[in-house]
LOVEX-203212 format. One record per residue (C-alpha): z, y, x negated. Coordinates in steps of 0.02 Angstrom, whole numbers, plus 50000, padded with zeros to 5 digits. Layout:
<sites>
ZYX
...
</sites>
This chain:
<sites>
563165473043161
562645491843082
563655505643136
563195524943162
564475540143176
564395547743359
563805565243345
564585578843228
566115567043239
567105557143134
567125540943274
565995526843213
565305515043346
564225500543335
562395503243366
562505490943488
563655493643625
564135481643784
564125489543956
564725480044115
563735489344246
563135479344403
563895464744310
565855462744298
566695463544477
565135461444567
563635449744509
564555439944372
566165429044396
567615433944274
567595419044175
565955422444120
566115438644111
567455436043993
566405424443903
565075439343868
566255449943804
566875437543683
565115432843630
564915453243610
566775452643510
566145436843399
564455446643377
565175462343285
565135471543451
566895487243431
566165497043577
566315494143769
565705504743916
566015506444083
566375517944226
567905520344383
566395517844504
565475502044432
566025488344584
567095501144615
568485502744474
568365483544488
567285483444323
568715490244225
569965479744293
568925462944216
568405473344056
570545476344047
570785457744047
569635452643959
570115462043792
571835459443822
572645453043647
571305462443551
571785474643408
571605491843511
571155500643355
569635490943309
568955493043467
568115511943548
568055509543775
567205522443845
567195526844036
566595538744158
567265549744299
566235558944436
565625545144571
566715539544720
567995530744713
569535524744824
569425527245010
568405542344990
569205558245035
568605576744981
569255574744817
568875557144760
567265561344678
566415573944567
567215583844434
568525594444492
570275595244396
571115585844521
569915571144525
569785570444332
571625569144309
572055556644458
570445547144398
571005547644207
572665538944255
571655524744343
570615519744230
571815518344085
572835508944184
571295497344255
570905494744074
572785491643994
572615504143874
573615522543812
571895530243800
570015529943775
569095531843647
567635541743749
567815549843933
566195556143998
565575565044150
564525554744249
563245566344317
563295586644323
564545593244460
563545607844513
564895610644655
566135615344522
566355629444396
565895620444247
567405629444145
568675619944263
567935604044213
567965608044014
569635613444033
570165599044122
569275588243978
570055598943847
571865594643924
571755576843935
571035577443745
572685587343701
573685573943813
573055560743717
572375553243851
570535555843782
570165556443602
568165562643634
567185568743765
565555564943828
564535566143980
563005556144065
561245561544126
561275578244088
559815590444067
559645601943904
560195616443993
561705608544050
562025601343881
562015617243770
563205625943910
564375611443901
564415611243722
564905631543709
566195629943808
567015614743721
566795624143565
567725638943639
569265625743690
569035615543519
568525600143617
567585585243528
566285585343617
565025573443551
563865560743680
562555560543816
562285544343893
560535543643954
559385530444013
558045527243884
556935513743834
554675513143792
554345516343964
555855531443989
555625543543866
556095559543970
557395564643838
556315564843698
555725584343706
557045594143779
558895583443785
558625577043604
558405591243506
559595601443618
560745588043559
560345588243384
560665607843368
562395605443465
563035587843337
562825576843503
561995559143497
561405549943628
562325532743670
560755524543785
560665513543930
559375502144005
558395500743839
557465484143900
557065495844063
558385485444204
557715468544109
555585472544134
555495473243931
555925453643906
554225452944000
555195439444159
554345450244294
552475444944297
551035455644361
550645447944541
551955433944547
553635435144638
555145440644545
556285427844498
557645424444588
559325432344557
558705444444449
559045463644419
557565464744541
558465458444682
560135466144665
560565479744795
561065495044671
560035487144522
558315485644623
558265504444650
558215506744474
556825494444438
555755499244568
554755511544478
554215498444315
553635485644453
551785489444483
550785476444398
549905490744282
551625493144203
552015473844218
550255468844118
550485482443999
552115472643954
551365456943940
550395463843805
551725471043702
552175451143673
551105447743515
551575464043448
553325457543457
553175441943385
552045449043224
553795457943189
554805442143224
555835446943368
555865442443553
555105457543678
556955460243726
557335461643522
555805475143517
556445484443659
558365487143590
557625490843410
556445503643482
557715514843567
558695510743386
557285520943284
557645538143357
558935544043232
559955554443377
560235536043455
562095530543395
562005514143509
561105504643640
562135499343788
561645480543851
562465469843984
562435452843980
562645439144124
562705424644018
563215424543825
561645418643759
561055434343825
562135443343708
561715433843560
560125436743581
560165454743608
561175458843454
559725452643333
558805468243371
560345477243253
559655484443085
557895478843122
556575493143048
555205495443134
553535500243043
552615517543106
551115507143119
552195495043248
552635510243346
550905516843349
550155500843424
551545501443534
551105518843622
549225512843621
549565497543735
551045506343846
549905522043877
550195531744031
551375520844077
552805528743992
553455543444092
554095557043988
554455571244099
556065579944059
556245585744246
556445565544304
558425566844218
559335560044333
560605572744438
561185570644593
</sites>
């Protein structure tokens, strides 16, 4: 395992992160669950992410367990605040002080620990002044609650305003988690150098595009069964890689894979891994072997000439608009 610093920051993180989304507390049963995150421990995996909402704060509860008896300090969790959670009254969601402090004490205790490493906004509040959210941030970081701050899926505009307040508290405020992967490129002209100016990296998910990079889901067949494909909250996600132009254009990314040794899931992880503002790629894992296998793709270089034929097959199947971000 390689490791990168997080933005203008001093926290290091491994460039390959494990995330438990649609996974832990919902598609996967805790013993194997348990037995991912040790294959991600035993694979030089430090850094975990999650989120209150994933299977609804029932995700942190099995990440909690599962690192119990690890050394806390060689270890950075992340999690998120913003979706609902509990029983849903008017101030169980979004990004208001009182929902980022009552949320803050859940999770820590869902996940056993004093504090996380990372706490990031979910999505943009725009229903809130974005100063009460910064400042609530910016007291949980003085708490010691939160050693860094981060946030999740937002646009460049949102970004730079974000980062000038927390330089006006003296918050570290340091990550964007966005999707991103060949086929999702919408950060690449505005977020990413918006990030760059203000010393933020990008900590990615989906990079193998909700499991359509391993090249499983063939053009014209039916998807396999009990995949991401046919999971209520993953499918919606998926949906737009499925047409069997995208699917064939993945089928031919194969060869190209295996002239640089890897698997097409290897190629996919190492590709989001080239853009230097990347500090790690989140995957998830239902079985171990999953995780071993995903972890290769760590270090690997890949030629400009490997890229290049790369863009030439995926074509105009790669959507790059910066205005598909995801807010609510």
């Amino acid at each position: 395992m390689e490791f990168r610093r997080l933005g203008r920051s001093g926290l290091n993180i491994s460039e390959i992160s494990y995330g438990n989304w649609l996974t832990h507390g919902s598609q996967v049963e805790e013993d194997q669950a348990t037995a991912c995150v040790r294959a991600a421990l035993d694979a030089g995996i430090t850094t975990f992410d999650t989120a209150d909402v994933y299977a609804n704060t029932k995700a942190e509860e099995v990440l909690g367990r599962a690192l119990k008896g690890e050394r806390r300090e060689s270890l950075e969790v992340f999690t998120k605040v913003f979706w609902p959670t509990g029983p849903g009254g008017p101030n169980d969601k979004g990004l208001g002080r009182k929902h980022i402090s009552e949320s803050i004490n859940g999770s820590l205790k869902r996940l056993r620990t004093d504090y996380v490493d990372l706490y990031q906004a979910h999505r943009f509040d725009r229903t809130v002044p974005l100063e009460e959210t910064m400042l609530a941030f910016a007291d949980l970081v003085r708490q010691g609650k939160v050693l860094y701050i981060g946030v999740s899926e937002w646009n460049a505009e949102q970004i730079a305003r974000g980062a000038e307040l927390a330089r006006e508290l003296k918050v570290p405020f340091i990550s964007n988690q966005p999707q991103y992967s060949m086929l999702w490129r919408v950060i690449e002209s505005q977020v990413v150098p918006t990030s760059e100016r203000e010393g933020i990296s990008q900590i990615v998910w989906s990079p193998i595009a909700q499991g359509v990079l391993t090249g499983k889901y063939l053009p014209g067949q039916p998807v396999p069964e009990g995949s991401r494909a046919t999971d209520a909250t993953g499918s919606k996600f998926i949906q737009r890689f499925m047409s069997d132009d995208v699917l064939e254009k993945v089928q031919r990314l194969k060869p190209l894979a295996e002239e640089a040794g890897l698997s097409l899931a290897q190629l996919a992880v190492a590709w989001v891994l080239q853009n230097p503002n990347v500090a790690s790629a989140i995957i998830g894992a239902s079985r171990p072997e999953q995780v071993h296998e995903n972890v290769k793709a760590a270090g690997v270089k890949l030629e400009a000439e490997l890229l290049e034929k790369i863009d030439a097959v995926l074509g105009d199947a790669v959507e790059t608009d910066p205005r598909m971000t995801v807010t609510p």
